[in-house]
C-alpha positions in Angstrom: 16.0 -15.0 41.4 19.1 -14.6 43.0 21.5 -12.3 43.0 24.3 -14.1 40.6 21.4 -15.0 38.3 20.3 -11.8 38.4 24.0 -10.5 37.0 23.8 -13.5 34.4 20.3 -12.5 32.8 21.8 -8.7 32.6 25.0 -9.4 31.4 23.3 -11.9 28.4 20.4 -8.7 27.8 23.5 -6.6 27.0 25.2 -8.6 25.4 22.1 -10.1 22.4 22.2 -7.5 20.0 26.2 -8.0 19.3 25.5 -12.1 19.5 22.6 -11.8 17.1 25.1 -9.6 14.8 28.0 -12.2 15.0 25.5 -15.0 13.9 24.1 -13.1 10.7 20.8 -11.9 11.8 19.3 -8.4 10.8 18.4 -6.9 13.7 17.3 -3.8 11.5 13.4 -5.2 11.2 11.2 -3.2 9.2 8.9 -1.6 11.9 5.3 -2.4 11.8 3.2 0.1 8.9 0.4 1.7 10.3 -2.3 -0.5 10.7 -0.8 -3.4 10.4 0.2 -6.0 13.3 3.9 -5.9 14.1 3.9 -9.8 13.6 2.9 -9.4 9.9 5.0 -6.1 9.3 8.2 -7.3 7.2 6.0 -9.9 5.2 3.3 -7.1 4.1 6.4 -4.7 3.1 8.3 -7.3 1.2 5.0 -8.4 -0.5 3.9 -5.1 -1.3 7.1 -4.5 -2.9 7.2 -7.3 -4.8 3.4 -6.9 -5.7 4.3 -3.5 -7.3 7.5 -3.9 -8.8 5.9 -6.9 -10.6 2.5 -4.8 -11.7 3.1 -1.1 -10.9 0.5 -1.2 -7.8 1.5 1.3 -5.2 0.6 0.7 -1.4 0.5 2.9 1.1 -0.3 2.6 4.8 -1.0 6.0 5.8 -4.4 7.1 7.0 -7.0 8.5 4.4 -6.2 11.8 2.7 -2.6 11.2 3.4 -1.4 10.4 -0.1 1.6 9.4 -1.1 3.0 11.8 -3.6 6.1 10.0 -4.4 4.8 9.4 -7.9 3.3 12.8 -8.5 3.8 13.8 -12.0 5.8 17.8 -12.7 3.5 20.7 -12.7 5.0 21.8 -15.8 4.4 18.2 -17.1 0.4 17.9 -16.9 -1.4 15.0 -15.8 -1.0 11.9 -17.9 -4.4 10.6 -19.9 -4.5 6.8 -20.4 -5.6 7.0 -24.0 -1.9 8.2 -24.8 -1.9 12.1 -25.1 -0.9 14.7 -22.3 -3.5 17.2 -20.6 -2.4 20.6 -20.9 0.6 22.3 -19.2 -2.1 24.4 -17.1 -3.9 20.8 -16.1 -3.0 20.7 -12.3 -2.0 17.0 -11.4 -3.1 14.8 -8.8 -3.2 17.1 -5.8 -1.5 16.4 -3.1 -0.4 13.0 -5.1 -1.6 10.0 -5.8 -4.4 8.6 -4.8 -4.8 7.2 -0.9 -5.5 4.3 0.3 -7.4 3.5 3.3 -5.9 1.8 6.3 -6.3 -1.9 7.5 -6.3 -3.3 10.9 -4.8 -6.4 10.2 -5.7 -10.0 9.1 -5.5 -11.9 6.2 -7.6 -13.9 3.6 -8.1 -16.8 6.9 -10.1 -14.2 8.7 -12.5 -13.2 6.0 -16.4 -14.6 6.4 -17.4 -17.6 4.5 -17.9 -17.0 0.9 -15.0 -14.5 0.7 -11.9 -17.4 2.3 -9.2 -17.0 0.2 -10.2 -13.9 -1.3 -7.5 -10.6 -2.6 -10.6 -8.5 -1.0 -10.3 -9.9 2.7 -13.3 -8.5 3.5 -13.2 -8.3 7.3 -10.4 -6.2 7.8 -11.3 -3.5 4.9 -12.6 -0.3 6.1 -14.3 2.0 3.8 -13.9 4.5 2.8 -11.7 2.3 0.7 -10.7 4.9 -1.9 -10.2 8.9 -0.9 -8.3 11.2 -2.8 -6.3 14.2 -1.6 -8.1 17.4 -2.8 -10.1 15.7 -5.1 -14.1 15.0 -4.6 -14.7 11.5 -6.3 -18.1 10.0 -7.3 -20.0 8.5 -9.9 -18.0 5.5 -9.6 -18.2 2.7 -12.3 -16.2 -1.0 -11.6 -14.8 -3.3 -14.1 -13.0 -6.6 -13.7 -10.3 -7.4 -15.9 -9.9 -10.9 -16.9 -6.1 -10.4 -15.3 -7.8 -9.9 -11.8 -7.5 -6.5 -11.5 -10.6 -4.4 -10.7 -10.5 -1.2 -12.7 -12.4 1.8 -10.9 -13.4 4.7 -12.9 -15.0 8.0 -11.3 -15.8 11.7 -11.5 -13.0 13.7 -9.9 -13.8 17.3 -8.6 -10.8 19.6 -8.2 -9.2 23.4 -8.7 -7.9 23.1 -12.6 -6.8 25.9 -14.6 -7.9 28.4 -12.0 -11.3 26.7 -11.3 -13.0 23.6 -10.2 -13.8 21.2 -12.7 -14.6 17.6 -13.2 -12.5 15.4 -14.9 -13.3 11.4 -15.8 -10.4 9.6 -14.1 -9.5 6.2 -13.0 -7.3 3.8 -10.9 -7.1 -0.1 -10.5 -6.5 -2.3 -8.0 -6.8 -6.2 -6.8 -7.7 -6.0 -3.0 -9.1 -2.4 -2.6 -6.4 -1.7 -0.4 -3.7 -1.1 -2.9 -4.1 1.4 -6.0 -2.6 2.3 -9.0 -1.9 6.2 -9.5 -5.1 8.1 -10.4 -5.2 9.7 -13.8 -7.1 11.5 -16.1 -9.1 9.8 -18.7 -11.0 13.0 -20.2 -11.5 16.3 -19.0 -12.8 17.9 -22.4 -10.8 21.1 -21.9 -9.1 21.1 -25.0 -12.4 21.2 -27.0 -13.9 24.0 -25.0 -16.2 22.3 -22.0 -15.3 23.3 -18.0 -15.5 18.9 -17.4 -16.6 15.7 -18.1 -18.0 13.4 -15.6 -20.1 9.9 -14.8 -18.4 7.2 -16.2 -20.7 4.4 -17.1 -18.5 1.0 -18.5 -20.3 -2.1 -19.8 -18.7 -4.9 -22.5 -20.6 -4.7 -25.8 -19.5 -6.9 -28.8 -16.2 -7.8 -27.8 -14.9 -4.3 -26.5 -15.3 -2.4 -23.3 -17.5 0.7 -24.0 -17.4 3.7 -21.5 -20.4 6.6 -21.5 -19.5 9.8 -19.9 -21.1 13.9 -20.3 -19.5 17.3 -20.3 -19.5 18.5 -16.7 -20.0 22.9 -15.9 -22.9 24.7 -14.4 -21.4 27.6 -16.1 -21.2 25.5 -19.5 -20.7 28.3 -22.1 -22.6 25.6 -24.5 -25.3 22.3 -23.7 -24.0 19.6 -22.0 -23.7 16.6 -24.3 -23.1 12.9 -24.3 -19.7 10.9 -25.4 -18.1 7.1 -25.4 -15.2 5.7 -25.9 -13.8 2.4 -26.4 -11.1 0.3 -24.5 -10.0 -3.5 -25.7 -8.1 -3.9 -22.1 -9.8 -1.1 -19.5 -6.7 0.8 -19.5 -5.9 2.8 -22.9 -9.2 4.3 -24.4 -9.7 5.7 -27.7 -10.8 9.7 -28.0 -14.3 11.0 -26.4 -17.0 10.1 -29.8 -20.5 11.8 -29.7 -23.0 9.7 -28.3 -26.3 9.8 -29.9 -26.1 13.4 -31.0 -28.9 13.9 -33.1 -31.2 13.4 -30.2 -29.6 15.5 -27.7 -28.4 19.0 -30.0 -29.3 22.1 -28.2 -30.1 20.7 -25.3 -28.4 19.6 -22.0 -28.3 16.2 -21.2 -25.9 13.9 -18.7 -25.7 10.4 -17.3 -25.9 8.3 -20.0 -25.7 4.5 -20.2 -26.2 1.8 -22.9 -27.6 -1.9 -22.5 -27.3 -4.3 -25.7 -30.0 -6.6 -26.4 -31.4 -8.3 -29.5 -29.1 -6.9 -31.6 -29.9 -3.3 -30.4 -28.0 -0.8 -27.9 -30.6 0.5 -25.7 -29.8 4.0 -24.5 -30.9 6.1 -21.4 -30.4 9.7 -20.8 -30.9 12.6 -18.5 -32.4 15.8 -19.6 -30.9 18.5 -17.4 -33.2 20.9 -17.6 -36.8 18.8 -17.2 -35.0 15.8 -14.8 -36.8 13.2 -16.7 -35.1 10.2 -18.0 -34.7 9.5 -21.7 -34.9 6.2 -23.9 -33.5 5.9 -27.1 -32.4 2.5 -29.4 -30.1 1.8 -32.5 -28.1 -0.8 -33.9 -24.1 0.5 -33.3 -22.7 2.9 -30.9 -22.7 6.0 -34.0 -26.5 5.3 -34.5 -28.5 5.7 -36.2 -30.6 6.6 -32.9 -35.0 6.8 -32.6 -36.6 7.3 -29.7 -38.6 4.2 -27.9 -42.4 4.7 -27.9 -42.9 8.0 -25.4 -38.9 8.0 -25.1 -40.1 8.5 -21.4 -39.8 5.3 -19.3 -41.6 4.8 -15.8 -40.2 3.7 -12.6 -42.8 1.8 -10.6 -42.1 0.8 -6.5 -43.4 -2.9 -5.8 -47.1 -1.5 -4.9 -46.9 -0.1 -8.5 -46.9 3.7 -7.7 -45.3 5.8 -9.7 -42.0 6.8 -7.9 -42.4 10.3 -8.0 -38.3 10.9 -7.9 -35.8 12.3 -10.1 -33.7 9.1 -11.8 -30.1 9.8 -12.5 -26.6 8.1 -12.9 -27.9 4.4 -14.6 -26.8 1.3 -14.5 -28.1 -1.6 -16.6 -27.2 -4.8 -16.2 -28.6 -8.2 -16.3 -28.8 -10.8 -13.0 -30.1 -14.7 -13.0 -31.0 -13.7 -16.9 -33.8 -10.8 -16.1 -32.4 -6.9 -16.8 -32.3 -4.7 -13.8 -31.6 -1.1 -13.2 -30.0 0.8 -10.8 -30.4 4.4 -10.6 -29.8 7.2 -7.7 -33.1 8.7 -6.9 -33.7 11.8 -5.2 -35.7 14.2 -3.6 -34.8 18.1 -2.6 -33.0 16.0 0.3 -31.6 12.6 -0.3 -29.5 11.0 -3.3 -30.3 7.3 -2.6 -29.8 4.0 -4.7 -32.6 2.0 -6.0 -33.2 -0.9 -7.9 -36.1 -1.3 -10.2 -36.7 -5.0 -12.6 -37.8 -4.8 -16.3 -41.4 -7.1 -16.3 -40.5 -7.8 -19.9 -37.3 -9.9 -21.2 -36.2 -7.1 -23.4 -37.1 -8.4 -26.8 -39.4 -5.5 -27.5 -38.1 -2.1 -27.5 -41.2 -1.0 -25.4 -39.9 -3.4 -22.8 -37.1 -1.0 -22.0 -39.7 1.8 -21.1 -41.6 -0.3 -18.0 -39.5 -0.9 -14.5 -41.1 -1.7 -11.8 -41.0 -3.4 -8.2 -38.6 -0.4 -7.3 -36.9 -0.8 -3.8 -34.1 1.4 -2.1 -31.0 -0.1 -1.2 -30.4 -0.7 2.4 -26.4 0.7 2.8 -25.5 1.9 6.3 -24.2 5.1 7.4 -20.6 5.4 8.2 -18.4 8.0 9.5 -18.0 9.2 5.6 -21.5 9.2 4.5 -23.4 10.5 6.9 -24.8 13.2 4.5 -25.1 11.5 1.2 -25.2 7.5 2.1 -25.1 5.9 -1.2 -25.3 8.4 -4.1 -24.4 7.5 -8.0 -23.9 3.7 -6.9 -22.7 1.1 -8.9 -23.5 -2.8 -8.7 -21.3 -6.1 -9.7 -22.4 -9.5 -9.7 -19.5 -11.6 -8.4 -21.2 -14.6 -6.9 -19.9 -16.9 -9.9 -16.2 -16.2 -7.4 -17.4 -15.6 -3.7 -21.1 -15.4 -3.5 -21.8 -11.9 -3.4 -23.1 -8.7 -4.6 -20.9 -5.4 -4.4 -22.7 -2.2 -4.4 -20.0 0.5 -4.7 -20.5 4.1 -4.0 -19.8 7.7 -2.9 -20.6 8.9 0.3 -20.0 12.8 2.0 -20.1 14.5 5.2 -21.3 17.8 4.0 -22.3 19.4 0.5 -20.5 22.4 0.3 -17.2 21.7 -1.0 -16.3 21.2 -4.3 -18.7 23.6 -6.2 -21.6 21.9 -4.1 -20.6 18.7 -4.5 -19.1 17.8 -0.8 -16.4 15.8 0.3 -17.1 12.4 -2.0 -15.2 9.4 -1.1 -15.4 5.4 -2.3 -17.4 3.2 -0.2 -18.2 -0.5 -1.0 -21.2 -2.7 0.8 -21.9 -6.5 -0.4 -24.9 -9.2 -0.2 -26.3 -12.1 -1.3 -29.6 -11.2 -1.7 -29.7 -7.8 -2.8 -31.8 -6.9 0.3 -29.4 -7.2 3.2 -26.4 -5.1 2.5 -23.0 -5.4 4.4 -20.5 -2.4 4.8 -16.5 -3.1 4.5 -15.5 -4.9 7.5 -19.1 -6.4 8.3 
C-alpha cells in the first residue's frame, strides 16, 4: 500500500463511527453475555427479554452460583409459597437470590444431535450442572411437563432458616434448562412444628397432579411423617394432607411415592429407623390404607439375588406398558440409581411386592458429582417428542456441607435405551 492510500484508509477508520451515526445505525451493540458467541449476542438478549416479559422466565448468563438477585424478595417479607400463603417473617429467602443458571457455550437447536433438532433443550451446548443454587443444597429432584411446554422442577432445598439448617420443598420451571423461573418455597412445615420437609415425588393421578413429600430434621422433636398435595396446573398447590397416617403413627418414615393401578393407589415408604421399604394400597389418596401381603417388597438384580442395599427416594412409573421402578440404592459408601421391572402387570396387589432384573444406571462423573454421581434420581419418558430418556439428578463434590448433605446441584443425562446414558453436552 502506498503512502496516499495509506492516509485514505486512516482518514475513513476515523472517520466510521460518526458516518455510521449520520446514517442511523446504533453503534451501541449489546456486548456478547458470557458464554455466548459475540455473533449471536444481541439476538439471545432481545429474545431473552422478550421470552420473559411474555412468561416471567428469568435468564442469566453468569457462571454457576452467581445468581442473579435482582428478583430477591425483602427479608422482612418472607419467601413467597406457591399455594398462596407467605412463609414466616423469620423464613430467610432465596440466598444470595434466585436461582442460577448454568452457562452455555454457544449454538442453537441446528447443532443439537439427531433426535433432539429443533429442540428448546439444545442438547449439545448444555452443561450440567444445569441447575445450582446460591447457598442452597438441592436434591431429590422430581420433573413434570406441563402441557404449556414448560418443565416444572421440584426439589429438596438445604439452607440456614430461622437460625438453622433446614429443608424446605421448593421449585422452579423452565423450557430449555438454561433459563429459570425464581425458586420458591412450596412447604417447609415450620408453621406446624417440624425443622423441614423434603423429597418431592409428582405423578398425575385421576385428572390432577399429586405431589408426595416427608417432614425433614434429624433433630425432629416428633416422627417424621408422610404428606401430599394436589396441583390442577404444577404451579399453585393445595396445603400439605397426611398421607396414609394410620400406617405410619409413631414411627419415622420418609420418601414416599404412589403408583395408580386397577383402580388402587399403590404406596411405598421408607421406615427410617429399619431402612426397609414399605408397601401399602387403598382406593383414594385419604385411604382407607392396608398393607400388601408382607408389606415388605424385594428388589432382585437380573441373576435374581437379593440386592442386599438400602432402597430410598422412589419412583414409579410405567414404560412400553410394563411398571418400573427407580430407586437410589446405597451402601455405607455410594448413593447410586437403579432400575428394577415388576414381572407382574400390576393387577394383583402382590405384584407390587416382586421387582426384579435390578441394574445400576450407568451416569458419568463430572466435575460436580464426583462424590455422589447420581443420588435421589428421577426418570422421564420423552421419546413420544425427541427419542429419549432423561435421567435427572443431584450430584456433590463432598458431604460435609449442609448438615451432611454436601454441595447438591441438578444434573441431567439421556438415552434411548436405558443402558447407555449421555451427560448434558454429550
Amino acid at each position: 500500500m502506498n503512502r496516499l492510500a495509506r492516509h485514505v484508509a486512516a482518514f475513513l477508520l476515523a472517520a466510521m463511527p460518526g458516518l455510521l451515526l449520520a446514517c442511523g445505525s446504533d453503534t451501541s451493540a449489546t456486548p456478547a453475555p458470557q458464554g455466548v458467541n459475540a455473533a449471536d449476542a444481541n439476538a439471545a438478549g432481545e429474545s431473552a427479554d422478550a421470552s420473559a416479559a411474555a412468561d416471567g422466565f428469568e435468564t442469566s448468563t453468569g457462571p454457576a452460583n452467581v445468581p442473579d438477585s435482582a428478583g430477591s424478595p425483602a427479608m422482612d417479607q418472607g419467601t413467597p409459597l406457591a399455594n398462596g400463603d407467605d412463609a414466616p417473617a423469620d423464613h430467610a429467602p432465596a440466598p444470595g437470590g434466585d436461582a442460577d443458571v448454568m452457562p452455555t457455550d454457544g449454538g442453537g437447536p441446528s447443532d443439537a444431535p439427531g433426535g433432539d433438532a429443533g429442540s428448546a433443550l439444545s442438547w449439545n451446548t448444555l452443561r450440567n450442572p444445569f441447575y445450582a443454587h446460591d447457598a442452597w443444597s438441592v436434591k431429590d429432584v422430581a420433573v413434570s411437563y406441563g402441557p404449556d411446554g414448560v418443565i416444572h422442577v421440584y426439589f429438596s432445598a438445604f439452607f440456614m432458616d430461622a437460625g438453622m439448617e433446614r429443608c424446605h420443598v421448593a421449585q422452579t420451571s423452565t423450557r430449555d434448562l438454561r433459563t429459570f423461573t425464581p425458586a420458591v418455597v412450596i412447604f417447609d412445615g415450620q408453621s406446624d412444628g417440624w425443622i423441614g420437609m423434603c423429597s418431592p415425588d409428582v405423578q398425575r393421578i385421576g385428572g390432577q397432579y399429586v405431589m408426595t413429600f416427608n417432614a425433614w430434621g434429624d433433630a425432629s422433636p416428633k416422627p417424621k411423617q408422610l404428606f401430599y398435595a394436589t396441583s390442577p396446573d404444577l404451579t399453585t398447590w393445595s396445603v400439605a394432607h397426611p398421607l396414609g397416617a394410620t400406617l405410619t403413627a409413631g414411627r419415622s418414615y420418609i420418601d414416599a411415592a404412589l403408583a395408580p393401578s386397577a383402580g388402587r393407589l399403590f404406596l411405598f415408604y421408607k421406615d427410617d429407623q429399619t431402612l426397609k421399604t414399605h408397601l401399602a394400597a387403598g382406593p383414594a389418596l385419604d385411604g382407607p390404607w392396608h398393607v400388601v401381603g408382607s408389606g415388605l417388597p424385594t428388589f432382585m438384580t437380573a441373576s435374581g439375588q437379593e440386592m442386599g442395599q438400602v432402597h430410598e427416594n422412589y419412583q414409579l412409573l410405567q414404560i412400553d406398558g410394563h411398571w418400573r421402578l427407580l430407586s437410589t440404592d446405597y451402601s455405607p459408601v455410594t448413593n447410586e440409581g437403579f432400575l428394577y421391572a415388576m414381572p407382574g402387570d400390576g393387577a394383583a396387589e402382590t405384584d407390587w411386592l416382586t421387582w426384579q432384573s435390578g441394574y445400576k444406571l450407568a451416569v458419568q462423573k463430572e466435575a460436580f458429582n464426583t462424590n455422589h454421581v447420581d443420588n435421589a434420581a428421577y426418570l422421564t419418558d420423552q421419546r413420544a417428542s425427541d427419542g429419549f430418556f432423561y435421567l435427572f439428578y443431584a450430584g456433590r463434590t463432598e458431604g460435609t456441607s449442609h448438615a451432611g448433605r454436601g454441595d447438591n446441584k441438578l444434573g441431567v443425562s439421556r438415552s434411548t435405551d436405558l443402558m447407555i446414558w449421555k451427560p448434558a453436552g454429550q
